[in-house]
C-alpha positions, -999 to 999 in steps of 0.1 A, spaced: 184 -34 -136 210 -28 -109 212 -55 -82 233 -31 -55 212 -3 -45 229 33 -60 246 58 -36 217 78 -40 194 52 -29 213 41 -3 217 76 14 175 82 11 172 46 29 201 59 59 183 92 61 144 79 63 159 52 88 172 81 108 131 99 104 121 68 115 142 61 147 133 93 160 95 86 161 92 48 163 70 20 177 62 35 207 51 72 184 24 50 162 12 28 189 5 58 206 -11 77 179 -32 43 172 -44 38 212 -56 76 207 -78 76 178 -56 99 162 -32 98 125 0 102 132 3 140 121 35 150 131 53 122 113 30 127 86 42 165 82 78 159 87 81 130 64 66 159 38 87 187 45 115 163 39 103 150 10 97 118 15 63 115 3 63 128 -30 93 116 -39 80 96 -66 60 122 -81 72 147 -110 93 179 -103 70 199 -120 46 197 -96 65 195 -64 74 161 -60 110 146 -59 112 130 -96 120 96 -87 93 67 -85 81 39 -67 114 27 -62 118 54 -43 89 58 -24 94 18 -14 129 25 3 106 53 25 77 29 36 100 0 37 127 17 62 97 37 81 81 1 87 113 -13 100 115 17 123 84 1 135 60 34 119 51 23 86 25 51 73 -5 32 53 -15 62 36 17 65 18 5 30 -1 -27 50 -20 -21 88 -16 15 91 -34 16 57 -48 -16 46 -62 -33 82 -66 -5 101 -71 11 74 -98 -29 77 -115 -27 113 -121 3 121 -132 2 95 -158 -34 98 -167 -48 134 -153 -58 162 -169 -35 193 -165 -60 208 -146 -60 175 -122 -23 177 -121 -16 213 -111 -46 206 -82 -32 175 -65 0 168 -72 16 192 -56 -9 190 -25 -1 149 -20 38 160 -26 35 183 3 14 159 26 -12 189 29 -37 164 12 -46 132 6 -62 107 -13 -82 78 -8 -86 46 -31 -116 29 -30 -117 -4 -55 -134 -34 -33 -168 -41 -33 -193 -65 -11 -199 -87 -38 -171 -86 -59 -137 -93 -34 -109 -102 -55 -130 -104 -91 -124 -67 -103 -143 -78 -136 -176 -77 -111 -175 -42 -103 -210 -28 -99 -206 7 -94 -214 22 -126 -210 59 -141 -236 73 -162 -236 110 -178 -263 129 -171 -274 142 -207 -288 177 -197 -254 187 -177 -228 164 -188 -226 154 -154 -210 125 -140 -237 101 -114 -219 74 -94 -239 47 -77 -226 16 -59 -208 3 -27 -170 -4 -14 -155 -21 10 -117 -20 28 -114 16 18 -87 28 40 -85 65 53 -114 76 40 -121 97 74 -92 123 68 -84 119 30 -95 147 13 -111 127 -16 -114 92 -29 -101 79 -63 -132 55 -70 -130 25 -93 -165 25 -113 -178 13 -145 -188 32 -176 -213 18 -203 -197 15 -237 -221 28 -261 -211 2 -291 -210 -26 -275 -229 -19 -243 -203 -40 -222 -193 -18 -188 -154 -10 -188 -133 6 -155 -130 44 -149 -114 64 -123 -131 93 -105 -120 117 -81 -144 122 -53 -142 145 -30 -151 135 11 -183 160 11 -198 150 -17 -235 151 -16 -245 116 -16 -213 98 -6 -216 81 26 -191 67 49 -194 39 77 -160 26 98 -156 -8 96 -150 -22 133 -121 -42 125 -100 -63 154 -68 -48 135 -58 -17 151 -43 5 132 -41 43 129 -58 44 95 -96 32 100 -115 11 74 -146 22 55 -173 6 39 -187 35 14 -216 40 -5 -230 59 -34 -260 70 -40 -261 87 -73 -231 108 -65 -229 138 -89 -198 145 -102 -184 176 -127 -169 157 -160 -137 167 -147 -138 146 -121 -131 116 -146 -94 106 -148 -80 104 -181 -99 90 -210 -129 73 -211 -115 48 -233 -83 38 -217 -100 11 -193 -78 -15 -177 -52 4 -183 -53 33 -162 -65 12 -137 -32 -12 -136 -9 20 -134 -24 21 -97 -26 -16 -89 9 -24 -99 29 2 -75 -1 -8 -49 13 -43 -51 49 -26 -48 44 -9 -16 24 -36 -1 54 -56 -6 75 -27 10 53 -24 40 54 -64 48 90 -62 43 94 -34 71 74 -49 94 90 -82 88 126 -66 96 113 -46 127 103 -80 146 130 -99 131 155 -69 149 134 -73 182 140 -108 180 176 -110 171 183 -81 206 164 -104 226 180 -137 214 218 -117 216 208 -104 254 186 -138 270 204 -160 287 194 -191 296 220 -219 307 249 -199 311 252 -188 272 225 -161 251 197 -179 239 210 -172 199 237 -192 204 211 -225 202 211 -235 166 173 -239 172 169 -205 185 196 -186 155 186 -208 124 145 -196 118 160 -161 126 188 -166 99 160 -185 72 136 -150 83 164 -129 76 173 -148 41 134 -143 30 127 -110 32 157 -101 17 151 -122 -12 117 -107 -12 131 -67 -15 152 -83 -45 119 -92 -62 102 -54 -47 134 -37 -65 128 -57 -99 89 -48 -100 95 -13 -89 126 -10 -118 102 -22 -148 70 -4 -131 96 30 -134 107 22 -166 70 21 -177 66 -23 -184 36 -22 -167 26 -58 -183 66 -72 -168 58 -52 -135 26 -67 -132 39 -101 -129 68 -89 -110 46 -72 -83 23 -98 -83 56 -118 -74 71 -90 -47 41 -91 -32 31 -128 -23 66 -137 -13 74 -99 10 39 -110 26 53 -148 31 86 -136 46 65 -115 67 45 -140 84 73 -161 88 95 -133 105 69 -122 127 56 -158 141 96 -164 143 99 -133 166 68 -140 188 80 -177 193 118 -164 202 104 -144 230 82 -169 241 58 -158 270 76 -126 268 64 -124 228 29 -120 240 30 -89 263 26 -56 255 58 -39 268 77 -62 238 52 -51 217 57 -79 189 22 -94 196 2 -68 176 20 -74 151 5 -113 141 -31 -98 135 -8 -68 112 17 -93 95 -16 -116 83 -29 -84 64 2 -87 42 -14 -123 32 -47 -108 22 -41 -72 10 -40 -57 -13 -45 -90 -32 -47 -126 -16 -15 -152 -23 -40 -173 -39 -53 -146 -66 -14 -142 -67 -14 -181 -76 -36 -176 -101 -20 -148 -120 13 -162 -120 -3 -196 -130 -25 -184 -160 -3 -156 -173 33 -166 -168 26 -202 -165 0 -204 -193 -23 -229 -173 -57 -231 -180 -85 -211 -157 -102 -231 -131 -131 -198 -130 
């Protein structure tokens, strides 16, 4: 695994940067305050290529993988525009399908989430279950007569449900020799007879809403299963892992936005005849933020390498890893930034304030540090389970 970023990698980070300078913080707080998702950054992020760039050539995408597609959220976020969706349409969905779809499944959304002309939902969470996966209850039962799929159960935290044009749901299939239930993906798309939707009111603002979903024997074609019926956790890890990856990304671009902010405003305040980042107490925390996210994107680049390369057991614990210390660095870097500005940290024309509700997310989801803890404690660490 190279530790310098290639030529080519460094050239899509300069260009995105320059996509994401012309829109901003201003574009998405704007597009948030309106109700609306941010369509025009949306589209020309696709034209360019941007969001597919992790998915196959063949079907319109840009070849490369999450490594890719990490540089695009991670320099969009420090632009201050980060685009949610581009964690589940391209990177969770897209990843599913073209590793486990059906050609039929391919040649339908592929090239549609590589061209930002549709997207894709993921809806894993449920009520009762939180962070226990194992306690999915939404189970998937053929229906003899048809061969019919017939989804039934609830989610939670399922973001972009509203204007995705289907969900990939996590359900549960009975096997029939052992009668234990095992994971299985299905595409469902927003009309569905029987799929209900309900926003969440969250105190998070943020241009993609949150949906609680439920459904009530949802009848699906068999097509609508992803990959085999047998494949299980596996399928179901090839989404989570580059998940993990671009929740790291996303932390990490927020965390540099209000570090920048910080570091202008520290450079430019004067107090006492000098610029406030000449105070060791004032430039330190901002040099320690700066020194954590970076060694965060170090750990993003190694998970997103082995997750490429196909270790999706090594890029589990590596994401796992990305992800709990980009959302740490994240924190820190935003708190740091509020704190610099003081007083003028809290307004809304500085505009870093929103982002201490945002930068907590990063804490929590997609996976909280302590289930984090736990992985890295009982798989790399070979502890015993407390659970």
């Amino acid at each position: 695994m190279p530790v310098i970023e290639s030529e080519e990698h460094k050239a899509l980070r300069a260009a995105v940067a320059a996509l994401g300078a012309k829109y901003g913080r201003d574009y998405l707080t704007n597009a948030v305050s309106s109700g609306r998702h941010p369509a025009e950054l949306w589209a020309e992020a696709a034209k360019l290529g941007y969001l597919g760039v992790n998915l196959p050539e063949e079907y319109g995408g840009g070849g490369g993988g999450v490594s890719e597609l990490s540089i695009v959220l991670e320099e969009l976020g420090a632009a201050g525009c980060p685009l949610l969706m581009l964690v589940v349409s391209p990177a969770i969905c897209g990843t599913v399908i073209a590793r486990f779809g059906t050609g039929e499944q391919k040649r339908e959304w592929l090239p549609a989430l590589a061209d930002g002309t549709r997207t894709m939902a993921f809806g894993i969470t449920e009520p009762d279950a939180g962070s226990n996966s194992h306690r999915i209850t939404t189970t998937a039962r053929r229906d003899p007569a048809s061969g019919d799929w017939l989804l039934t159960g609830r989610k939670v935290f399922v973001s972009g449900v509203d204007t995705a044009d289907a969900t990939l749901v996590v359900g549960r299939t009975e096997d029939a020799r052992t009668g234990n239930l095992k994971p299985c993906l299905f595409i469902v798309p927003r009309e569905t007879e029987g799929f209900q939707r309900r926003a969440i009111d969250m105190e998070l603002h943020a241009s993609e809403r949150q949906f609680e979903l439920v459904l009530d024997d949802v009848r699906l074609p068999a097509g609508a299963l992803v990959g085999e019926e047998d494949a299980g956790l596996l399928q179901l890890f090839a989404g989570l892992n580059p998940e993990r990856i671009m929740g790291a990304a996303f932390a990490i671009g927020m965390g540099r936005y209000a570090l920048a902010r910080a570091v202008e405003y520290a450079r430019e305040r004067t107090v006492w005849k000098v610029p406030i980042g000449a105070h060791q107490a004032i430039a330190h925390p901002l040099a320690q933020a700066h020194i954590e996210l970076e060694l965060a994107r170090l750990m993003m680049q190694k998970a997103a390498h082995l997750c490429d390369a196909g270790d999706d057991i090594g890029a589990g614990e590596a994401a796992n890893m990305a992800k709990y210390a980009a959302g740490e660095a994240c924190v820190k870097a935003v708190d740091q930034a509020v704190h610099t500005l003081g007083g003028n940290g809290l307004t809304r024309e500085y505009g870093l304030a929103s982002l201490i509700t945002a930068a907590r997310v990063s804490r929590i989801a997609p996976v909280s540090r302590e289930m984090i803890l736990n992985y890295v404690s009982h798989q790399t660490l070979g502890l015993p389970k407390s659970y």
